[in-house]
LUMKOL-834839 format. One record per residue (C-alpha): x, y, z negated; residue in one letter. Coordinates in Angstrom, 1 decimal. Layout:
REM LUMKOL-834839
u	v	w	res
X	Y	Z	A
...
//
This chain:
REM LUMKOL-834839
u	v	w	res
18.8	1.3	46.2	X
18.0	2.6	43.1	X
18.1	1.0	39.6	X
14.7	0.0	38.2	X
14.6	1.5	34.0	X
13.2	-0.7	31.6	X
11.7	1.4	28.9	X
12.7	-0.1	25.4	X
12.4	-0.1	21.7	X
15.8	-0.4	19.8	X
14.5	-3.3	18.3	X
14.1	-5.4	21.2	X
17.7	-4.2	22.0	X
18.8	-5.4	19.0	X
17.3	-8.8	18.8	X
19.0	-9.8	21.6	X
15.9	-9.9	24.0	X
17.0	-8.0	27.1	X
20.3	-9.0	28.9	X
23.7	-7.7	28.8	X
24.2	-5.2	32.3	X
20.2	-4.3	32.0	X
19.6	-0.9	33.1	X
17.4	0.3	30.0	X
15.8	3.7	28.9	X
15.6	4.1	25.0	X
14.5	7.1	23.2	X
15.4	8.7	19.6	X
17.3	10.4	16.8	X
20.1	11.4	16.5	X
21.5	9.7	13.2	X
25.3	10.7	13.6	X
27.9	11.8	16.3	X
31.6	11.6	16.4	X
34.2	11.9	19.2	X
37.5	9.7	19.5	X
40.9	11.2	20.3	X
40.5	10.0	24.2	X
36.9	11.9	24.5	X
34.3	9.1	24.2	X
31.8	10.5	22.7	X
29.7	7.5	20.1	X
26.3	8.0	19.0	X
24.3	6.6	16.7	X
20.7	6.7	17.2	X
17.4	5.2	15.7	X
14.0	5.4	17.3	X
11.9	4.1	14.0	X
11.4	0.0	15.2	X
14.1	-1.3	13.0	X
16.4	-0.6	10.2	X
19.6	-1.1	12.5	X
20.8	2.4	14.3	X
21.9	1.7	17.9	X
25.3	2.9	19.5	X
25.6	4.4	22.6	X
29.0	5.2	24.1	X
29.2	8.3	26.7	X
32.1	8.4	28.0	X
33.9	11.6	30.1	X
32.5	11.2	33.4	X
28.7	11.4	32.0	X
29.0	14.5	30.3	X
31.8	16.2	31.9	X
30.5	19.5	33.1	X
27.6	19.0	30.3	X
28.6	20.9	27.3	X
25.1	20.6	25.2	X
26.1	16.7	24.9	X
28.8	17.7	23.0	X
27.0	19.9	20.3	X
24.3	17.2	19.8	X
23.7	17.1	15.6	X
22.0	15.1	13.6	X
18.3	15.0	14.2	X
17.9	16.0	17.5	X
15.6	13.7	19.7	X
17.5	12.4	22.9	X
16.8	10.0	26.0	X
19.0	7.7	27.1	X
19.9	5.4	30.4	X
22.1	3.1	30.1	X
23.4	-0.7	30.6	X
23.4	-2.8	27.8	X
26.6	-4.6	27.1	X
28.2	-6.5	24.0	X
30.1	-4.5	21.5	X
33.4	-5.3	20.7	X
33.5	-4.4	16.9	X
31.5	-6.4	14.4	X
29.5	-3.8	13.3	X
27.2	-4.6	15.8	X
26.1	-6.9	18.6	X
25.1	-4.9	21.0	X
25.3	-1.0	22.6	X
24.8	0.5	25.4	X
26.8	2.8	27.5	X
25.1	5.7	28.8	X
24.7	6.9	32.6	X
22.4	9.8	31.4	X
21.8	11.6	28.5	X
18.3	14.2	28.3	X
17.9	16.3	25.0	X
14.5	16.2	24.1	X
14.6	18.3	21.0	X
17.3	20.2	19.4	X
18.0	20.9	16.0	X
18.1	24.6	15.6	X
19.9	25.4	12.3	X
21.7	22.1	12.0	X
23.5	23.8	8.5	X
19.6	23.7	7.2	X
18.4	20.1	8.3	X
16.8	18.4	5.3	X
17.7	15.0	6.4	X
21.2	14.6	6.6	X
23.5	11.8	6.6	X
23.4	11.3	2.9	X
22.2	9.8	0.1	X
19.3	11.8	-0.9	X
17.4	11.2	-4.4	X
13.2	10.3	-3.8	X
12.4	13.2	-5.7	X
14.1	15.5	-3.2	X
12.6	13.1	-0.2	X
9.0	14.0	-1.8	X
9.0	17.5	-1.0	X
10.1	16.9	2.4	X
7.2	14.3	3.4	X
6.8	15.0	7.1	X
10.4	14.4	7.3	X
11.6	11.5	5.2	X
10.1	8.6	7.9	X
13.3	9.9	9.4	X
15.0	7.8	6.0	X
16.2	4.3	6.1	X
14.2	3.6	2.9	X
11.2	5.3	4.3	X
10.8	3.8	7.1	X
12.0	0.2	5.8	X
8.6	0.8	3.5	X
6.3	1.4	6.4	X
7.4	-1.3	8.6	X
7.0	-3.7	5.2	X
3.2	-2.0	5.0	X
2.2	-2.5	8.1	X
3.5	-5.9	7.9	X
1.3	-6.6	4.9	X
-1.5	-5.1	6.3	X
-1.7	-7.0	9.7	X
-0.8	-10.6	7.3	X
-4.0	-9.8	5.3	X
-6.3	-9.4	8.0	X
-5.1	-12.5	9.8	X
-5.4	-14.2	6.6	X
-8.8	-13.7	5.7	X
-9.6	-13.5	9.6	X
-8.2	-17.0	9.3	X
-10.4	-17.8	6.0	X
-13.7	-16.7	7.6	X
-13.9	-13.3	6.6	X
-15.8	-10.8	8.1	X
-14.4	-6.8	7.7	X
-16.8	-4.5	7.0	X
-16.3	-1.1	6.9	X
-18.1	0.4	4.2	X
-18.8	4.0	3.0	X
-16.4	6.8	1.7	X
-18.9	9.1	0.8	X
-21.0	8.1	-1.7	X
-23.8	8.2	-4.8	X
-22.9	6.1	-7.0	X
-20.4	5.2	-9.6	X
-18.9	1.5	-9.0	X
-16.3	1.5	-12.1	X
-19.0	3.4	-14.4	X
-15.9	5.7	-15.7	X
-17.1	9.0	-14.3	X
-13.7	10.0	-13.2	X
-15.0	11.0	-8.8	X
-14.5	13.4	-6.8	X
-17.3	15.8	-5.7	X
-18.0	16.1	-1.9	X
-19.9	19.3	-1.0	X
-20.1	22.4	1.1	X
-21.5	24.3	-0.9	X
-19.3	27.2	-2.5	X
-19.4	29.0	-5.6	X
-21.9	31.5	-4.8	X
-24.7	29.0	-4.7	X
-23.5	27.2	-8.0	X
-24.0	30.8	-9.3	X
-27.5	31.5	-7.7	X
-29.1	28.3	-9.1	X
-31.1	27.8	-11.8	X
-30.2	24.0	-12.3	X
-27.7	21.5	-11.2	X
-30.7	19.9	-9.5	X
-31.5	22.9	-7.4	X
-27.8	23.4	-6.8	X
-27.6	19.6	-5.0	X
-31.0	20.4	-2.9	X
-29.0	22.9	-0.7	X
-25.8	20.6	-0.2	X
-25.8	18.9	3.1	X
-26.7	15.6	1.7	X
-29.0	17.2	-0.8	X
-28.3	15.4	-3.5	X
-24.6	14.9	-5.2	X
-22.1	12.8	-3.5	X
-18.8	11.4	-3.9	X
-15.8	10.1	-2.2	X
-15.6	6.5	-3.2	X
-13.1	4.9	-6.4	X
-14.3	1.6	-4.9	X
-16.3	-0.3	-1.6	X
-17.2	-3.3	-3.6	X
-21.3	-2.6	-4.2	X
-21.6	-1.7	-0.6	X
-19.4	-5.0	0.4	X
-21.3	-7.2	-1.6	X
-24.9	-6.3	-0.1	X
-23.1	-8.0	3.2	X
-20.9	-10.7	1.4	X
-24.9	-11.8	0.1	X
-25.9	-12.5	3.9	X
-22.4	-13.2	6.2	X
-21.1	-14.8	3.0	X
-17.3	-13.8	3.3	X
-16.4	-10.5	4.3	X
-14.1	-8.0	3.0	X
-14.2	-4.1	2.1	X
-10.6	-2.6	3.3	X
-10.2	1.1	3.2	X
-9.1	4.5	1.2	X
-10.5	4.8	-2.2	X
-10.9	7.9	-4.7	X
-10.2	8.1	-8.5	X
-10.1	11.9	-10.2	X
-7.9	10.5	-13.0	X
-5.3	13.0	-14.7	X
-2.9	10.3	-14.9	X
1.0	11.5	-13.5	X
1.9	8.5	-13.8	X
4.5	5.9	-11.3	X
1.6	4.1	-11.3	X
-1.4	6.3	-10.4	X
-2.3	7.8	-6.9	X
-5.5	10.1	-6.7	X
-6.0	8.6	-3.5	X
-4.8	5.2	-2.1	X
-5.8	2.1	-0.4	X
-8.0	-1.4	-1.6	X
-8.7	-5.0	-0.3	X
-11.7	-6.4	-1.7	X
-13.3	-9.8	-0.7	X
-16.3	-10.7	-1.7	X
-17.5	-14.4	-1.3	X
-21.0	-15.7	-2.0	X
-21.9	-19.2	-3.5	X
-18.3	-18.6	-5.9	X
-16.9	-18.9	-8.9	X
-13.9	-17.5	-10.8	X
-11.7	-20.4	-9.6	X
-12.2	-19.3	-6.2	X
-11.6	-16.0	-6.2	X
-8.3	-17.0	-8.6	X
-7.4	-19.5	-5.8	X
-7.7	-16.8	-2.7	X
-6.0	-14.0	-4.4	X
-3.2	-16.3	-5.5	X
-2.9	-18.2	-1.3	X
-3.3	-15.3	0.0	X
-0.2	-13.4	-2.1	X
1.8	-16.2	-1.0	X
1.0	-16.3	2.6	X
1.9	-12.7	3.0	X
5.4	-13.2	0.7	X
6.3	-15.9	2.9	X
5.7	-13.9	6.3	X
7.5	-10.7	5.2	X
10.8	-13.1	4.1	X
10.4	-14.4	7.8	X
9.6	-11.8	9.6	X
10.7	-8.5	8.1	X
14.2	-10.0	6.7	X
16.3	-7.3	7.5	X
13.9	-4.4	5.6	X
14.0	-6.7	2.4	X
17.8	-7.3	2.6	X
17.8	-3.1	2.7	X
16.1	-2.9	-0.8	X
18.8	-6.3	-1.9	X
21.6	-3.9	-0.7	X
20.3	-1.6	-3.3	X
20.7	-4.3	-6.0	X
16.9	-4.3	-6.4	X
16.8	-8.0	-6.4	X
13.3	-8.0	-4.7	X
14.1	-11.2	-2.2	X
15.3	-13.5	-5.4	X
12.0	-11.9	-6.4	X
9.5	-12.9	-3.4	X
11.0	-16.1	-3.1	X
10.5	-17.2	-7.0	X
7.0	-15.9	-6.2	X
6.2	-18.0	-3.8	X
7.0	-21.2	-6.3	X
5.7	-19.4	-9.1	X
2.5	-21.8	-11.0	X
1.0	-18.3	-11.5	X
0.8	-19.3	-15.6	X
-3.4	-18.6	-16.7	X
-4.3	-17.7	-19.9	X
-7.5	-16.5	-21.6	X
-7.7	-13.0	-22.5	X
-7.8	-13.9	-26.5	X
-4.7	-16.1	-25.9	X
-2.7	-13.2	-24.5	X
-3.4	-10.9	-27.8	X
-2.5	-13.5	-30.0	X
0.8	-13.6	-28.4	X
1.2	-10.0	-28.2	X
0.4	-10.3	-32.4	X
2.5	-13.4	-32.8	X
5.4	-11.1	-31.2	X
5.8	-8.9	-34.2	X
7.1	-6.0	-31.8	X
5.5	-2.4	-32.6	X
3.9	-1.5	-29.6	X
2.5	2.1	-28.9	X
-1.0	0.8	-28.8	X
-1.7	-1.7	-31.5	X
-2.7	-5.1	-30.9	X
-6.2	-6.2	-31.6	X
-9.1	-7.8	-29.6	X
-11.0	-5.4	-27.7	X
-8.3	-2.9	-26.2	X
-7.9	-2.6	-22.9	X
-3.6	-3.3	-22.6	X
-1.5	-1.1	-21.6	X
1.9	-1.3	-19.1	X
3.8	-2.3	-22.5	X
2.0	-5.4	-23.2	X
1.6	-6.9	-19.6	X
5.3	-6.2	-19.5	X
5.9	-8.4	-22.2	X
3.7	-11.0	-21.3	X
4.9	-11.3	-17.8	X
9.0	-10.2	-17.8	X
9.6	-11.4	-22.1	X
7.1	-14.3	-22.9	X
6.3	-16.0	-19.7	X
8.5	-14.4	-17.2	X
6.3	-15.3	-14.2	X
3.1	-13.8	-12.8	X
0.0	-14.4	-14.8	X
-3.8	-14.7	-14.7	X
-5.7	-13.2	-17.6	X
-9.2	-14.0	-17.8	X
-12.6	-13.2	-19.5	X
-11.9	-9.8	-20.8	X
-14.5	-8.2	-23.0	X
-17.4	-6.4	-21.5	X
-16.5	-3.3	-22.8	X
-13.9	-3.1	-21.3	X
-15.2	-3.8	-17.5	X
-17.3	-2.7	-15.6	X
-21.0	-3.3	-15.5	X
-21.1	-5.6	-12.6	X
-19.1	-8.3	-14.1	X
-21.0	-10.9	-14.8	X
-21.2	-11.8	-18.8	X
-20.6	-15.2	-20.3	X
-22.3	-17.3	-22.5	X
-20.8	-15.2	-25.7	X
-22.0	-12.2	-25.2	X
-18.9	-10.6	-25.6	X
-16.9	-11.4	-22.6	X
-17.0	-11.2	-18.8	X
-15.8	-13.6	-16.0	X
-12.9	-11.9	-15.0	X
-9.8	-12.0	-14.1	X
-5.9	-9.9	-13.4	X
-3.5	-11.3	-12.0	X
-0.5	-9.1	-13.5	X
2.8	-9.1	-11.7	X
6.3	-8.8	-13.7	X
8.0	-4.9	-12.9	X
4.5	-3.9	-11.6	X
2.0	-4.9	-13.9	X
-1.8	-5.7	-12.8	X
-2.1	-5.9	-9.4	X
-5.3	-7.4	-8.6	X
-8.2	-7.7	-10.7	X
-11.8	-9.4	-9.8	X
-14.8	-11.4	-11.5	X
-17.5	-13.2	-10.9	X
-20.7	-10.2	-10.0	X
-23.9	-10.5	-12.6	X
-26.2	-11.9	-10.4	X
-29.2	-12.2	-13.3	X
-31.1	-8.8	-12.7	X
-32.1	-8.6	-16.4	X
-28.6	-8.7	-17.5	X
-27.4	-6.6	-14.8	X
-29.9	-3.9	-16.6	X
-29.1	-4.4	-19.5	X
-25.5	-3.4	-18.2	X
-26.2	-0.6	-16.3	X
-27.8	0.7	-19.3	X
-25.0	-0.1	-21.8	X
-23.0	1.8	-19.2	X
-25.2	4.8	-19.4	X
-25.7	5.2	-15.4	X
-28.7	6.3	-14.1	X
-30.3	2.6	-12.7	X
-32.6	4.8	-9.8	X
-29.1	4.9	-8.0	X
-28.3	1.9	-8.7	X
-32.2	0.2	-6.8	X
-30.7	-1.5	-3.3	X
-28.0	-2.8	-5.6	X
-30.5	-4.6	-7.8	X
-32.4	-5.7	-4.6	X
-29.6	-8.0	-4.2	X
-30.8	-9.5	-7.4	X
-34.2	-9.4	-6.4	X
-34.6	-11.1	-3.3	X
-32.7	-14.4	-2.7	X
-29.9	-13.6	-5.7	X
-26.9	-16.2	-5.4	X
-24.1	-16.6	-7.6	X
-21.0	-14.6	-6.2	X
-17.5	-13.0	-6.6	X
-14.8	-10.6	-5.1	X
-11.6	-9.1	-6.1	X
-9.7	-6.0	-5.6	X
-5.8	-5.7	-4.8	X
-4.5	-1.8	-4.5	X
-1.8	-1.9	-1.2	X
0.1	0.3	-2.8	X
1.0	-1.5	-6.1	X
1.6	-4.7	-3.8	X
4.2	-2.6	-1.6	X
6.0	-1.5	-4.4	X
6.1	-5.1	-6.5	X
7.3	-6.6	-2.8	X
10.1	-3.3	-2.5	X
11.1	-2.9	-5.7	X
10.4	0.7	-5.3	X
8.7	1.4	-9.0	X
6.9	5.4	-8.3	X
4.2	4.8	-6.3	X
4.6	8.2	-4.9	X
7.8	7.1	-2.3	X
5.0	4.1	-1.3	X
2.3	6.2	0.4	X
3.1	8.9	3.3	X
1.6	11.8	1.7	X
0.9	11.4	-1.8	X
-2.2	12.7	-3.6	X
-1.4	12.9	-7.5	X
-3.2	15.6	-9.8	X
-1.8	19.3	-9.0	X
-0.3	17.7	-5.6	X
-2.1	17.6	-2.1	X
0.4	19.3	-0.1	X
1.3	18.0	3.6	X
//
């Protein structure tokens, strides 16, 4: 009779969800090879699931008469049937004792394989990006992101939220700042045969200039002003020459936007919703934190301080009189009106109050136009929730929702307010008070890791000079 194969992930294997003497078929890397004196042959292989390798004995009789078993290296892709059984050693719980062994893809210059069993530095692991999922710090990250990812739609699923899926190419200018990328297909030659920039746009495919997003927020609050909570989740764009740990050219943004709120509610979501995913990844992806703990990145003492953390708010003029009360000489001088930099939040969140904090009602100039502006005239209904080792990680307001201050804005801002008309329609017809935030995944991911260059946090990184892969 023969033997029925169950096709299985090593994590399943691992977790102790199929039975010992279960005929199995797993597939995967070769991570490392060694032979004993009596001619088993013990593998260890990883297929991406989990952190843990698997180890797969082959003894004589399965590979007698099959050499290429023998010169298996690190890297090359293999199938494997075998039983499951417990392991005697402590290393691991289980392994499995091959029948069969198939080579699904050698290694051709093992000497010249760029992921070897070693420690390699991140710098090195960035020029190798198609290869360094292979990594257990890679791919400890991207099991960790997709974890966070799939908590943050259930959340808001949970919350009433609606995702809507809004633009990447676009005409206008959310943050006001200038700094977009152009889309076009239109080459040089046409720049050259036009007499204006006007011209130039009529023969593009949109004809008129467009842009890939910095933000989904306008579009996503024309929806949240008639399903009233939905969220924007996407790629977004910013042409900033910042080389920076913690600038990508291109990365990823939540933003909810809820009608009929305030700032408190907004302050509320963002901080229930940071907890809720905390709390899942220490249940659920234990084993990929405890990776980053090995690495004495402390990042589970971390999360778990986080999640009984009073998130300390103070208003923005509070926080510069205690960056001016600290008598330190920081690079940018205190006063009120700048915009702080990574050297202030840092004091204010790892020195003064050693916890995350909630800034609010920055000055106008400072925001953008949308924010809506308080009774002073000088500051906005805002807010950042700053993170200790990351810095700002969230920032949202309350949207101007008066369409004669809203102009007034746009204008301040010096954007055109033609491109801004469906956007004031909002403001127009049936205007409600509302408000929305926006988290960047990526700065999330690396305050949960405790990896600090956002670069090793996204697969293919996009920084300025840098779009290879």
């Amino acid at each position: 009779m023969e033997i029925k194969m169950i096709i299985t992930s090593i994590t399943h294997i691992i977790e102790g969800k199929l039975l010992t003497e279960t005929h199995i078929t797993v597939n995967g890397w070769v991570k490392t090879k060694r032979t004993s004196k009596i001619g088993i042959i013990f593998i260890s292989m990883n297929d991406g699931s989990c952190l843990e390798n698997l180890q797969i004995i082959i003894k004589k009789n399965v590979y007698n008469n099959k050499n290429y078993i023998s010169k298996l290296t690190t890297g090359c892709s293999i199938k494997v049937k075998g039983l499951i059984k417990y392991s005697p050693t402590t290393k691991q719980k289980y392994e499995i004792h091959a029948t069969n062994i198939t080579i699904l893809g050698w290694v051709k210059d093992p000497s010249s394989y760029p992921i070897s069993p070693k420690k390699h530095s991140m710098e090195y692991l960035r020029k190798i990006a198609h290869l360094r999922p292979r990594t257990n710090i890679i791919g400890a990250i991207t099991r960790i992101r997709h974890k966070i990812i799939y908590k943050i739609h259930k959340f808001l699923n949970n919350h009433g939220f609606y995702w809507i899926p809004t633009p990447i190419i676009t005409t206008t200018d959310t943050e006001g700042n200038g700094k977009m990328f152009r889309v076009s297909t239109l080459n040089k030659n046409h720049l050259l045969s036009s007499q204006n920039k006007k011209d130039f746009f009529k023969k593009d495919f949109f004809k008129k200039e467009t842009f890939l997003t910095v933000s989904g927020q306008l579009n996503a609050e024309s929806y949240s002003c008639a399903l009233s909570r939905i969220y924007a989740f996407g790629p977004t764009f910013r042409a900033e020459n910042s080389n920076t740990k913690k600038h990508l050219a291109e990365f990823w943004m939540l933003e909810p936007e809820i009608a009929f709120a305030k700032l408190n509610d907004i302050i509320k979501l963002a901080i229930d919703m940071l907890i809720y995913i905390t709390k899942s990844l220490l249940d659920e992806r234990d084993k990929d934190l405890f990776f980053f703990e090995k690495k004495k990145i402390k990042n589970k003492i971390k999360l778990n301080k986080l999640i009984s953390s009073n998130f300390e708010q103070i208003d923005y003029k509070e926080a510069i009189k205690i960056l001016k009360k600290s008598k330190i000489n920081f690079k940018l001088p205190v006063h009120w009106g700048i915009d702080m930099s990574t050297e202030h939040e840092k004091y204010l969140t790892e020195k003064y109050f050693k916890t995350p904090i909630i800034i609010t009602n920055y000055p106008k100039k400072i925001k953008p136009f949308y924010m809506r502006l308080n009774k002073d005239n000088k500051t906005v209904s805002s807010m950042d929730i700053l993170m200790p080792g990351i810095g700002e990680i969230i920032g949202g307001s309350e949207r101007e929702e008066r369409i004669k201050i809203l102009d007034k804005r746009i204008k301040e801002s010096k954007l055109n307010k033609k491109k801004y008309w469906w956007y004031r329609d909002l403001r127009i017809y049936g205007t409600i008070p509302h408000a929305g935030f926006g988290m960047g995944i990526e700065r999330l991911i690396s305050f949960i890791t405790g990896v600090t260059n956002i670069k090793d946090i996204v697969p293919f990184p996009r920084t300025p000079k840098n779009a290879n892969f």
